[in-house]
Structure formats: structure tokens, C-alpha cells
N, C-alpha and C positions, 0 to 999 in steps of 0.2 A: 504494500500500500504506500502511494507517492506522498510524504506530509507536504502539507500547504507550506508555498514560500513565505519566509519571514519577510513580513512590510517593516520598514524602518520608518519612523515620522521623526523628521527633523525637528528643532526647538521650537517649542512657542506658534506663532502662528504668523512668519512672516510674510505667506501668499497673502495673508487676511489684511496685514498692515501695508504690506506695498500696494494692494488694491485699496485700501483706503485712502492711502497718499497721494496715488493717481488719480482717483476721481475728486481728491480735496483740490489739489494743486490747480486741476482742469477747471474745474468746476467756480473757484473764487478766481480765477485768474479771467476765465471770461466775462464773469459780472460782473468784477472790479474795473476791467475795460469798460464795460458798456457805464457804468456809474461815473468812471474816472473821464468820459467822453473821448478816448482814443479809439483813432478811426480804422479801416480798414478790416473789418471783420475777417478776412479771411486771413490777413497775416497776423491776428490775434491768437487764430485758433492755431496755425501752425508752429508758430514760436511755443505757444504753451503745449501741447504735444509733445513738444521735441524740448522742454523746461522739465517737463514731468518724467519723459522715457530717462533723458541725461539724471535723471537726479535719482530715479532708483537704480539706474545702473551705476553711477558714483559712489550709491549707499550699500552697494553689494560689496564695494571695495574698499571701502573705508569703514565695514561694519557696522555697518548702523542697524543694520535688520539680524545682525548674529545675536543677540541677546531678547528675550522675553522683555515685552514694551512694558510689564508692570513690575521689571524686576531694576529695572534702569534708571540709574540715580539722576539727579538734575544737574547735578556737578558734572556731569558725564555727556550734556548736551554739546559736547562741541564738537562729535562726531554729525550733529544734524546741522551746526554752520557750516562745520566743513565742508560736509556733502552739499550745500547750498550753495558755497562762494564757486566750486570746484564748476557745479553745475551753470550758474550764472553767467561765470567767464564763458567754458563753453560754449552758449547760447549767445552771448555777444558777441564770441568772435566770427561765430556763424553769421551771424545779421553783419556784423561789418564787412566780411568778404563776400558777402551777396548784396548790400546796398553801395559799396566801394567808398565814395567821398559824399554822398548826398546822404549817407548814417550822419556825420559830422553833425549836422542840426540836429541831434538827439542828445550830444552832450556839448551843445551849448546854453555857459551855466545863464542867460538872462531867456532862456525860452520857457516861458511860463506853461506853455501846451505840452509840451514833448519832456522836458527831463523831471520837472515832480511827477508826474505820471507815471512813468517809466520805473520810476524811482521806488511809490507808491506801489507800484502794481506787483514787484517783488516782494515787499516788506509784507504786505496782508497776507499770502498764503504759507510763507514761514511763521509770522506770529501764530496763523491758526493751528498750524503742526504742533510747535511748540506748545500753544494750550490743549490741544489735543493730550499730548503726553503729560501735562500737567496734572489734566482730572485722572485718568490715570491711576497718576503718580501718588495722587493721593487718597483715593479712594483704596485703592489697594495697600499701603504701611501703613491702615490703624488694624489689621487684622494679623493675630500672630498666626505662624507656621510652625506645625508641632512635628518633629523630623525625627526620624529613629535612625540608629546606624547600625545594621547585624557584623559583628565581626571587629572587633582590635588589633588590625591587621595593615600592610600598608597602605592596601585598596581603601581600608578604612578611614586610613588617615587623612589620605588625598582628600576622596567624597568629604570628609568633615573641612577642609581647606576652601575644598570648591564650593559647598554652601553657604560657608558663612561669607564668602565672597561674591556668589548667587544674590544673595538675598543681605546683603548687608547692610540694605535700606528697609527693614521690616522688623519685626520681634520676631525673633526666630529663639525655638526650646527646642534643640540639640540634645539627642544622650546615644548614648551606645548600649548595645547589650550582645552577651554571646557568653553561651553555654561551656566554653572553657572555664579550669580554673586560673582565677587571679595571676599564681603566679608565675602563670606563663605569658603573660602579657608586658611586652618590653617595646611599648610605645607609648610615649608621653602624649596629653591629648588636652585638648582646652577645656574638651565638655566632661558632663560626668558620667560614666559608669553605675546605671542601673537594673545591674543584677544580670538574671536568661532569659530566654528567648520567651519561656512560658509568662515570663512577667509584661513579656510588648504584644504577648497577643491578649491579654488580660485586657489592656491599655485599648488597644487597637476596637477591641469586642465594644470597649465604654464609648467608646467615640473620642477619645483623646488626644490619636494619633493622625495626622494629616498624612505623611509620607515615611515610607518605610525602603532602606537601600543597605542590600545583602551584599557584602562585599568580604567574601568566603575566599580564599585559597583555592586553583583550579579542583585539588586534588581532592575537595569537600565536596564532591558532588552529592553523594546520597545526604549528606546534611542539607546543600541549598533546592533540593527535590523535598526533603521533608517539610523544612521551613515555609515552601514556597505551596505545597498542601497545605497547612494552616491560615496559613494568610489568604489563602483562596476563601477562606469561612469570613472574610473578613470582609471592609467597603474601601482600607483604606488603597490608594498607590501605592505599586511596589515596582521598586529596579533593582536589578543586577550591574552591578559594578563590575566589568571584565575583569580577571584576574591581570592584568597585560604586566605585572611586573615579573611575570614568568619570561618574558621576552624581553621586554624594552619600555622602558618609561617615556621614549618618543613615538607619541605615536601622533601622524596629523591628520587624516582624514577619512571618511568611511569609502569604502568605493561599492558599487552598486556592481556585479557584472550578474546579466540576466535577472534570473531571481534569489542569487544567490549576495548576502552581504556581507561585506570581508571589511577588518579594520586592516590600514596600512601600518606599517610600520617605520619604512623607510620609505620614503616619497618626496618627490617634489611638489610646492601648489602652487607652479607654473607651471602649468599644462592648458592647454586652449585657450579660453580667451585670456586665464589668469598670463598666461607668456605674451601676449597682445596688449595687455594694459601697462605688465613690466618694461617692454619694450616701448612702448608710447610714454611709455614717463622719463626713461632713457635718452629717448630721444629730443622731447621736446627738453627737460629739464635740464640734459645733458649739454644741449643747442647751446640753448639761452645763458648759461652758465659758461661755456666757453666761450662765448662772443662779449660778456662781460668781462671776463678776466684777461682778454688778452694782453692788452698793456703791463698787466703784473707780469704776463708771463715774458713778455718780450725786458722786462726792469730786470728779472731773476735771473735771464739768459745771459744777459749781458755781465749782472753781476758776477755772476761762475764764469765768465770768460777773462774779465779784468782780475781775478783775485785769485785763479789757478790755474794750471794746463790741462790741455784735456779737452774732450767735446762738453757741449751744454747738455745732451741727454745721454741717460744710460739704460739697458734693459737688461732685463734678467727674466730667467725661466722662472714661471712658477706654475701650480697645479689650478685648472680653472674647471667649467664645468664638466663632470663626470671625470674627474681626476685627470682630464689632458691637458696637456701643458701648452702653456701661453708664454708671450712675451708681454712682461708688464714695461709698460714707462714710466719712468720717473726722470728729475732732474739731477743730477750726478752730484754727490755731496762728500764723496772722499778723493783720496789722492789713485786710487786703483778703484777698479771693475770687477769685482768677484764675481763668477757667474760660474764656478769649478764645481765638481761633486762634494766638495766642503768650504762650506761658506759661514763664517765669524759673527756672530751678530754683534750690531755695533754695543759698547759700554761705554759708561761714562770716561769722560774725558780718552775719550777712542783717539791714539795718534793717527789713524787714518782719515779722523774727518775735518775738511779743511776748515779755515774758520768762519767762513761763510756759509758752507756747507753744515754747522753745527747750527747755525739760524736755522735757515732752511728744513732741517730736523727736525729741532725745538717749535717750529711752527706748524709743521705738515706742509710746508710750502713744496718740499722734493715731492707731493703725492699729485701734485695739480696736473702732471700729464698726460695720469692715468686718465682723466675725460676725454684723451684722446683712442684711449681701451673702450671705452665709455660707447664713443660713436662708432667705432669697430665692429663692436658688437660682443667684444670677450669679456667684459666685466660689465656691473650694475655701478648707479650710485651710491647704493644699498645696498648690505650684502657681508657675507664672514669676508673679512682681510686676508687676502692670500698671502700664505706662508712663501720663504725660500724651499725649494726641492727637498732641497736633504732633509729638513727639519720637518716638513711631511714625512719622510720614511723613517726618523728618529721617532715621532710623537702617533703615528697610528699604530705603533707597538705601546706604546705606554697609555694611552687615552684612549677611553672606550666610546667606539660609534664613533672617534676623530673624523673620518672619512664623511658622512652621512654631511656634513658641513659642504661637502662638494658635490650634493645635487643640485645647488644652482649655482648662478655665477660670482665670484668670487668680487667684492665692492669696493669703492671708494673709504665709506666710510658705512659702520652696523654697529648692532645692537652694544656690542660687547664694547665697542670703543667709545660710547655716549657715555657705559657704564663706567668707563676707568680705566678699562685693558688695554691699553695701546704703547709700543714701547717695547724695550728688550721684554725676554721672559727668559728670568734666571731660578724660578720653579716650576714643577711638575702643575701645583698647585696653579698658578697664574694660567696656566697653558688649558688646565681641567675648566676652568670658569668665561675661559673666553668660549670652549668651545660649546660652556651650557648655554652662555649666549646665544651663540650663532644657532641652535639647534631650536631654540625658543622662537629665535625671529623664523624660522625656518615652519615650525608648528602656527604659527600666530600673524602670519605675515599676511596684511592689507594694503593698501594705497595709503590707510591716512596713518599706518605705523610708519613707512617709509617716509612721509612728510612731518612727522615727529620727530623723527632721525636726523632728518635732513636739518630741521631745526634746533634739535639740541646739538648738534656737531659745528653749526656756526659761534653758539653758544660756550659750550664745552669742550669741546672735540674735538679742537684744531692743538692745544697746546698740553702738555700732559709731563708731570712730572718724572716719566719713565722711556722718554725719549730724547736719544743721544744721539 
């Protein structure tokens, strides 16, 4: 007998809330025209079609719809400006390459007709989002959630991590239970510890209990089969927590093949359109970012030409996507070119780096060529820092999953370098935390983390105590 394939339903309900958005956005954006008296009915309706398509496909990529709308803090709303301004530009650079110079009268600031209008006609359908998720917001945290955890285990631990970070806008009453005894339990835990299993179905029978999440060891089967008959007597919610720390604590995405549903473990999330949008960000950010810096780069060439011998750029192998090897650029900051099967990393007060070159360093200014990788196509702006050669063959012997960091392209600047990592690495320990990083942004990676990055690295990112 064939069992029925298991359906997956992904979080919350966000076909429910994109179609909400879309008929809010349409829908106030054409009455606010016809009120706001801008004319042209039929380029009203087209721009706002093409304001609403941009903006949930912006909001797929900067997360906006990854999170349950009544779970989402208010401090947390600038994933919805985001995906507004993102959308917005968009949409006007559309209208200026289709109106060419006669757009110009729409931001000219004394046109009483055209730019408050305009102006107006964006601001009404994002306030109404926002008050959308406002009511919400609040009708949903005066009610507490009553959550059980089966199992004092690490699957445990995590699920108690990920709820109170779920739900960390709500009253939330947290407890664990599991029919071991005590003193086999060697995990420290925030909540408390209320006895077995027979005591949360006692709870559960009272109506006490809102959600209940089994998070057993694979090797518990006939225990999460017993468990999970009882609570069938039951009304409350129940999940299974996969065991996945039998394998790997990275894991990023579900994949669907036919009807069969499998969790990844090692995966890329660039694949179709996500490799489309990475690349459009690439390019245009990448563009616009080298056209502005050129000047610097033509100050820096020269000043490596006046102050040592030697060419202005230098390259070296390093490991880029799917472990093949690229040629990175940079701007040449010591007296020699190592590019051999053993390569030095520089240290303080390094007599190979010249004194110009120790600026250059100290500032990240030698990384500025790599946006010439950038428009290439071998690296992101975003992205784990690519190692020298050898120290990939050194460190995917000592660090676990090291590799897994080179399914996608190797960046400018990421996760781990916002955090602090950037710079010699003269421990094991420095080397193990960049590459939690990189494996996190790799799990976790949208459009508006990568524009987070982009942002703390002009901030933080560029100069670092641990670079010589």
C-alpha cells in the first residue's frame, strides 16, 4: 500500500499577506490618484501594477514575508521601508527611461500638480501596510502562548532559542518535560523543567497547553511514536523537531523533488532567480561603486608607484565558487608577490609590507580591485572572504564543513568581517568563527542582509585592529 505524500506548508501565511498587499497597494494607489487628481488613468494603473509586482518580489528578498505577520516586532519594520524604497527606485527609474526628459516636470520642486502628488501617492499605501501590521501587532501580544518542549536534548535547546526569539514580542510560558532521569541531562536551559511526559498531557487534556514540540534523538523512535499517540487524545499543536544534529547543524533549505520532501544540508540559495537577483545586485551595485571610486583608485595607483617598485596590481590564486580557483585582484602592498604553494600571512609590523602598503592594509584600500572580480563575475560584494590556497588545504583539515563556505562566490566584504574577523588569523579558534559566519550568511542570506553588510562595512568594516 502506497502512503500518501507528505504536504509541507511553509510559515504562517504568506500567499495570504502578499495577496493582501497586492490588492492594498492597487487598490489605495488608484483612489489616491483619482482623489489626488493625477491624470492619465491608464499610466496610473500601470505604474501601480508594476509598484505592487516590484515590491513583493523585493519583499521575497529582503524577507519580509519569511516571518508570521503577528509574530513581527515593530522595531523590525524596516524590512517593509526597505522593500519600499528598493521598490520605489525601481519604479522611477522605469518611468524615467520611458518618459526620457519630459519625467523632469515631475521633480520639479515649485510644480504644485505633479511632485506633492507623486509624492502623496507613495506615502498613503505604505502608511496603510504599516497600520495594517500595526492592528496586528497588537491585537495578537496581549495573548500569552503556552509552549511545551519534549526532550532536554540539543534539538531541545535550539526549538527553546528559536521560540523565545519567535515570539519575543508576546508572553510566552516555556517549560520542558521528558521522561529521563535528571541526571542525565547536561544542558543548561533558560526555562524550567516540569517533570514527564505524563504530566504535559495532564496539562494539555486541561486546556493549558497551546503548542507542544518533540524534539527526541533520531534513535527515540518508538518513544516519539508513543508520545505522539497520546497527544493525538489531545486538541493541542504538535511538531517534531528533526533530529538534524545527527548530521549537521547547517542546514538551509527544504527542497521539494516530486512528492517526496528532503531537508538540504549543504546547498547553495542561489539557485534560479535567487542567482539572478545576486547577480543584479553585483552588477548594478558593483557598477555604480566603481564609477564612484575611480579617482581613489587612480590616487592609490599612483601612490604605490611613487613610494615602491613594482606594478600597481597584484593577483593571486585563490579558491572561489565550488572550490575552483580564481584570480583575485588587489592593489600590491608588499615588496614581493607570493603567489607559491606556501604563502606567509602578513603580521604585525611585517618587513615585507611597504609603508604605504601598511595604509592600504590598515584601511582595506589593497581590496578595492577586487570590484573588478566583482564585474567579472568571480566574486560577490557579499560573501565569505576568500582564503590564500594553501590555507584552504591547511584549514578544511582542521574546521568542520570549512568547504560548505564555497558554494557560492567568494566576496568583497561578509558576515564574519562586519562581525570583527578580518585580519591575520593566528588561531584555530578565529578561523572556526569566521567560518560560523560565513555559513550563517550562507543559511540566512536575502537582499536586505546583503545591504546591511554593505552598510555596516562602510561603517565598521573597512578598518580592523587585526590587519597588517
Amino acid at each position: 500500500m502506497q502512503s500518501n505524500p507528505l504536504k509541507i506548508i511553509y510559515g504562517g501565511y504568506s500567499v495570504f499577506i502578499k495577496l493582501i498587499d497586492f490588492i492594498s497597494i492597487n487598490s489605495i494607489l488608484i483612489l489616491s490618484a483619482w482623489l489626488l487628481g493625477i491624470e492619465s488613468f491608464d499610466e496610473v494603473v500601470l505604474t501601480s501594477l508594476l509598484l505592487s509586482t516590484s515590491f513583493l518580489l523585493f519583499g521575497e528578498y529582503t524577507g519580509l514575508y519569511r516571518n508570521k505577520l503577528k509574530n513581527m516586532k515593530l522595531r523590525g519594520q524596516g524590512r517593509l521601508w526597505g522593500t519600499a524604497f528598493l521598490a520605489i527606485v525601481f519604479v522611477e527609474l522605469i518611468r524615467i527611461s520611458v518618459s526620457g526628459l519630459d519625467y523632469l516636470g515631475y521633480l520639479e520642486p515649485f510644480d504644485r500638480k505633479y511632485f506633492p502628488a507623486t509624492l502623496l501617492w507613495y506615502v498613503i499605501p505604505l502608511c496603510s501596510l504599516y497600520f495594517t501590521r500595526l492592528v496586528v501587532f497588537k491585537i495578537s501580544i496581549n495573548k500569552e502562548i503556552r509552549v511545551a518542549i519534549v526532550g532536554l536534548t540539543a534539538g531541545g535547546l535550539a526549538a527553546e532559542n528559536a521560540l523565545m526569539k519567535e515570539y519575543s514580542n508576546r508572553k510566552l510560558d516555556l517549560a520542558f518535560y521528558d521522561d529521563r532521569n535528571a541526571s542525565r541531562f547536561s544542558y543548561m536551559t533558560k526555562s524550567p523543567f516540569k517533570g514527564k511526559v505524563r504530566a504535559l498531557i495532564e496539562e494539555a487534556h486541561a486546556g493549558r497547553i497551546d503548542e507542544i514540540y518533540i524534539a527526541l534523538p533520531m534513535v527515540a523512535l518508538d518513544r516519539i511514536r508513543y508520545f505522539l499517540s497520546m497527544m493525538s487524545d489531545t486538541t493541542v499543536d504538535t511538531y517534531i523537531v528533526p533530529d538534524l544534529y545527527s548530521y549537521s547543524s547547517h542546514v538551509s533549505q527544504l527542497r521539494s523533488i516530486s512528492n517526496i520532501q528532503t531537508i538540504s544540508i549543504f546547498s547553495s540559495p542561489f539557485e534560479g532567480v535567487g542567482s539572478f537577483i545576486k547577480r543584479l545586485e553585483d552588477l548594478v551595485v558593483g557598477g555604480l561603486i566603481t564609477i564612484m571610486i575611480s579617482p581613489l583608485l587612480l590616487f592609490v595607483a599612483a601612490g604605490i608607484k611613487l613610494t615602491s617598485r613594482g606594478p600597481v596590481f597584484f593577483k593571486q590564486d585563490r579558491y572561489g565558487l565550488s572550490g575552483q580557483k580564481i584570480k583575485v585582484w588587489k592593489f600590491r602592498s608588499m615588496k614581493v608577490m607570493e603567489n607559491d604553494a606556501v604563502v606567509t600571512q602578513a603580521t604585525k609590523n611585517d618587513p615585507r609590507v611597504t609603508r604605504f602598503g601598511a595604509f592600504l592594509r590598515r584601511t582595506s584600500l589593497d581590496e578595492l580591485p577586487q570590484f573588478f572580480n566583482v564585474l567579472q563575475g568571480t566574486m560577490s560584494i557579499v560573501g565569505p572572504r576568500p582564503h590564500a590556497v594553501t590555507h584552504n588545504e591547511q584549514y578544511r583539515q582542521l574546521v568542520e564543513n570549512y568547504m560548505v563556505r564555497h558554494k557560492v562566490k567568494p566576496g568583497i566584504t561578509g558576515l564574519a568581517q562586519v562581525n570583527g574577523y578580518r585580519g591575520e588569523v593566528d588561531t584555530l579558534d578565529k578561523m572556526e568563527k569566521r567560518v560560523h559566519y560565513d555559513i550563517e550568511y550562507i543559511q540566512s542570506w536575502s537582499l536586505w542582509l546583503d545591504i546591511k553588510i554593505i552598510i555596516g562595512t562602510i561603517f565598521k568594516g573597512f578598518v580592523g585592529e587585526n590587519a597588517y
